[in-house]
C-alpha positions as CSV (number, residue, x, y, z in Angstrom):
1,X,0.0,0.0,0.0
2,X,1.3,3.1,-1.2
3,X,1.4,6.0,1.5
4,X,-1.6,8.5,1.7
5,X,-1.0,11.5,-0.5
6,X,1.1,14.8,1.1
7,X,-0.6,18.0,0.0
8,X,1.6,21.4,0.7
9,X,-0.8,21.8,3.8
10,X,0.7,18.9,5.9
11,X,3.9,19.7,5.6
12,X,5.7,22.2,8.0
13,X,9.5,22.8,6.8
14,X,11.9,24.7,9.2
15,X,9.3,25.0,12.2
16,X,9.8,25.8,16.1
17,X,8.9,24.1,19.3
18,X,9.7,24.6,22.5
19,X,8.8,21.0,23.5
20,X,7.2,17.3,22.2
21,X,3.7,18.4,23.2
22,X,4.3,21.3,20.7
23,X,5.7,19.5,18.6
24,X,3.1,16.8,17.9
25,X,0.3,19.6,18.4
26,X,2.1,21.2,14.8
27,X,2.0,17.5,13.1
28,X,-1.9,17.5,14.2
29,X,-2.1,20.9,13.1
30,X,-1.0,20.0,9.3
31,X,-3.3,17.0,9.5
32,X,-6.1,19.2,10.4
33,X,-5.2,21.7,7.2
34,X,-4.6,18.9,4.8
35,X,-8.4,18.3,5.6
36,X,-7.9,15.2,7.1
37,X,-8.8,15.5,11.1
38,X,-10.4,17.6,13.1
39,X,-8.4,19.8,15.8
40,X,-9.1,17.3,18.5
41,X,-7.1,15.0,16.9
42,X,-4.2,16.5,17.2
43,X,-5.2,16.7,21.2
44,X,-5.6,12.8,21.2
45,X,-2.0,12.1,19.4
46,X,-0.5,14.3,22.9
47,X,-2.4,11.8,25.1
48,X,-1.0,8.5,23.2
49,X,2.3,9.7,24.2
50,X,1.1,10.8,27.7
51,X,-0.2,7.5,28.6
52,X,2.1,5.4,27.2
53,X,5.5,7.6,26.7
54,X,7.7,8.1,24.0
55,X,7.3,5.2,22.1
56,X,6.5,6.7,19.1
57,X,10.2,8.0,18.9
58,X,10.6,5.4,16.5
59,X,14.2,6.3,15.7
60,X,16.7,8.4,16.1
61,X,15.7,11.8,15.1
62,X,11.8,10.4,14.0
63,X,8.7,10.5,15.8
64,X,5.4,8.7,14.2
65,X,2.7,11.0,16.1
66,X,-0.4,9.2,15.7
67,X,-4.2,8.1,17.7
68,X,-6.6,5.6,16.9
69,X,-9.1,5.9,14.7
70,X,-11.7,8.2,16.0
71,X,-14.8,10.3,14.4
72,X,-12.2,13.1,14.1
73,X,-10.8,11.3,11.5
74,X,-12.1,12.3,8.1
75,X,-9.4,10.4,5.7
76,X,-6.1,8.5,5.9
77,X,-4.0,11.5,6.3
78,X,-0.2,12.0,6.7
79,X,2.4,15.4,7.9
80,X,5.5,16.2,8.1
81,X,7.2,18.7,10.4
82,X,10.6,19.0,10.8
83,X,12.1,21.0,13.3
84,X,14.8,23.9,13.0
85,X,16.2,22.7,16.8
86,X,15.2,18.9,17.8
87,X,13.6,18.8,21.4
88,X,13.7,15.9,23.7
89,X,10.6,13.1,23.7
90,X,12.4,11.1,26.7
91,X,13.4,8.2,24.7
92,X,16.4,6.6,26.7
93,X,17.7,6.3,22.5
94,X,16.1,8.1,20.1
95,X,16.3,11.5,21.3
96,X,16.4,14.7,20.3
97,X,13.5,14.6,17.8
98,X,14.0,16.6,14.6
99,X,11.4,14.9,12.1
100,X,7.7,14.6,13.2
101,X,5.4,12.3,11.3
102,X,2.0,12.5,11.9
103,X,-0.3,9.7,10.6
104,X,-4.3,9.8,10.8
105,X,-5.8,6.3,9.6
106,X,-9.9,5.2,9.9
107,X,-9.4,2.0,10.4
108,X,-6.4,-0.4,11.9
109,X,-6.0,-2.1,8.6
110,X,-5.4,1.7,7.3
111,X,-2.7,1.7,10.5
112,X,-0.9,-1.8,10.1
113,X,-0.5,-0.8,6.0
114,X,0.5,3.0,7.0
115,X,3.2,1.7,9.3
116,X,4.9,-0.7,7.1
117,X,5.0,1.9,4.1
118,X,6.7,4.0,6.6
119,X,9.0,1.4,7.7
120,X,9.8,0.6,4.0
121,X,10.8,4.5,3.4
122,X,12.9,4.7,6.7
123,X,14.5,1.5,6.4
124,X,17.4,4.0,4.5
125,X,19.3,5.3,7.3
126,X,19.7,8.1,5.2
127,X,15.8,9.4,4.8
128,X,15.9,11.4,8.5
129,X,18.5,13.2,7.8
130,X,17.1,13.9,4.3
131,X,13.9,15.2,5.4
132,X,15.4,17.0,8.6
133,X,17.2,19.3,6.0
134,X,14.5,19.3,3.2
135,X,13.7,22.4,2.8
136,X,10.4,22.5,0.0
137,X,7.4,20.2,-0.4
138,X,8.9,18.5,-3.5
139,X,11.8,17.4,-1.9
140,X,9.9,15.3,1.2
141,X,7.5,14.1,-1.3
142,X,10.5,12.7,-3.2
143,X,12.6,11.3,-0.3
144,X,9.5,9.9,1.1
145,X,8.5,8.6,-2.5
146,X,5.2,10.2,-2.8
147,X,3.5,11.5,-6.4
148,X,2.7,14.7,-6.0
149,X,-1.0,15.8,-6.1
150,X,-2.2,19.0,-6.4
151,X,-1.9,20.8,-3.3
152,X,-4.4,22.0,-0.9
């Protein structure tokens, strides 16, 4: 399964945060403009990682902010923030956090699929730093190997 398509709207290039909650607040944030959540979802990807930690610091440098499917989900949905100073998730590893992916799926097929596409792209230990420095929309579409559609 291919990963869902990245309209201009979910991506925020070069952006500041003074912590995690900020930071996956902004990955919610370009969910919510790509059209794909509502603003609470953003709310419910800060209570994953309050409940159950950093665990979505899936590497070093990358975190895959994400929630369960919920009615604030409209469509499979995926963002991209990367951060101009990386800021600290408490993973004993994986810390500081420079790339935030966030991932909105309707159902936990859409999930299981969305992960493994990811893991496919990331499996170059190369891509976090590539998207880290990526500095316009056509570049993370290309490192991440998405077709560009027209933007939103």
């Amino acid at each position: 399964m291919p990963l869902p398509p990245l309209p201009d709207s979910a991506l925020n290039l070069g952006a500041s945060a003074r912590d995690w909650k900020q930071a996956v607040m902004l990955a919610g944030k370009a969910l919510e403009l790509s059209g794909a959540v509502t603003a609470d979802y953003a709310k419910r990807m800060v209570q994953v990682v309050e409940e159950f930690g950093a665990y979505i610091v899936i590497a070093p440098g990358l975190a895959l902010a994400h929630a369960r499917p919920g009615p604030d989900v409209h469509a499979e949905g995926l963002s991209v923030v990367t951060l101009t100073e990386p800021v600290l998730f408490g993973h004993p590893y994986n810390d500081p956090v420079s790339v935030v992916i966030g991932l909105a799926v309707q159902s936990s097929e859409e999930h299981v699929a969305g992960v493994a596409a990811l893991a496919n792209v990331f499996n170059n230990p190369s891509t976090i730093g590539e998207l880290a420095a990526a500095t316009t929309p056509e570049s993370v579409r290309s490192i991440l190997g998405i077709a560009h559609e027209v933007s939103s």
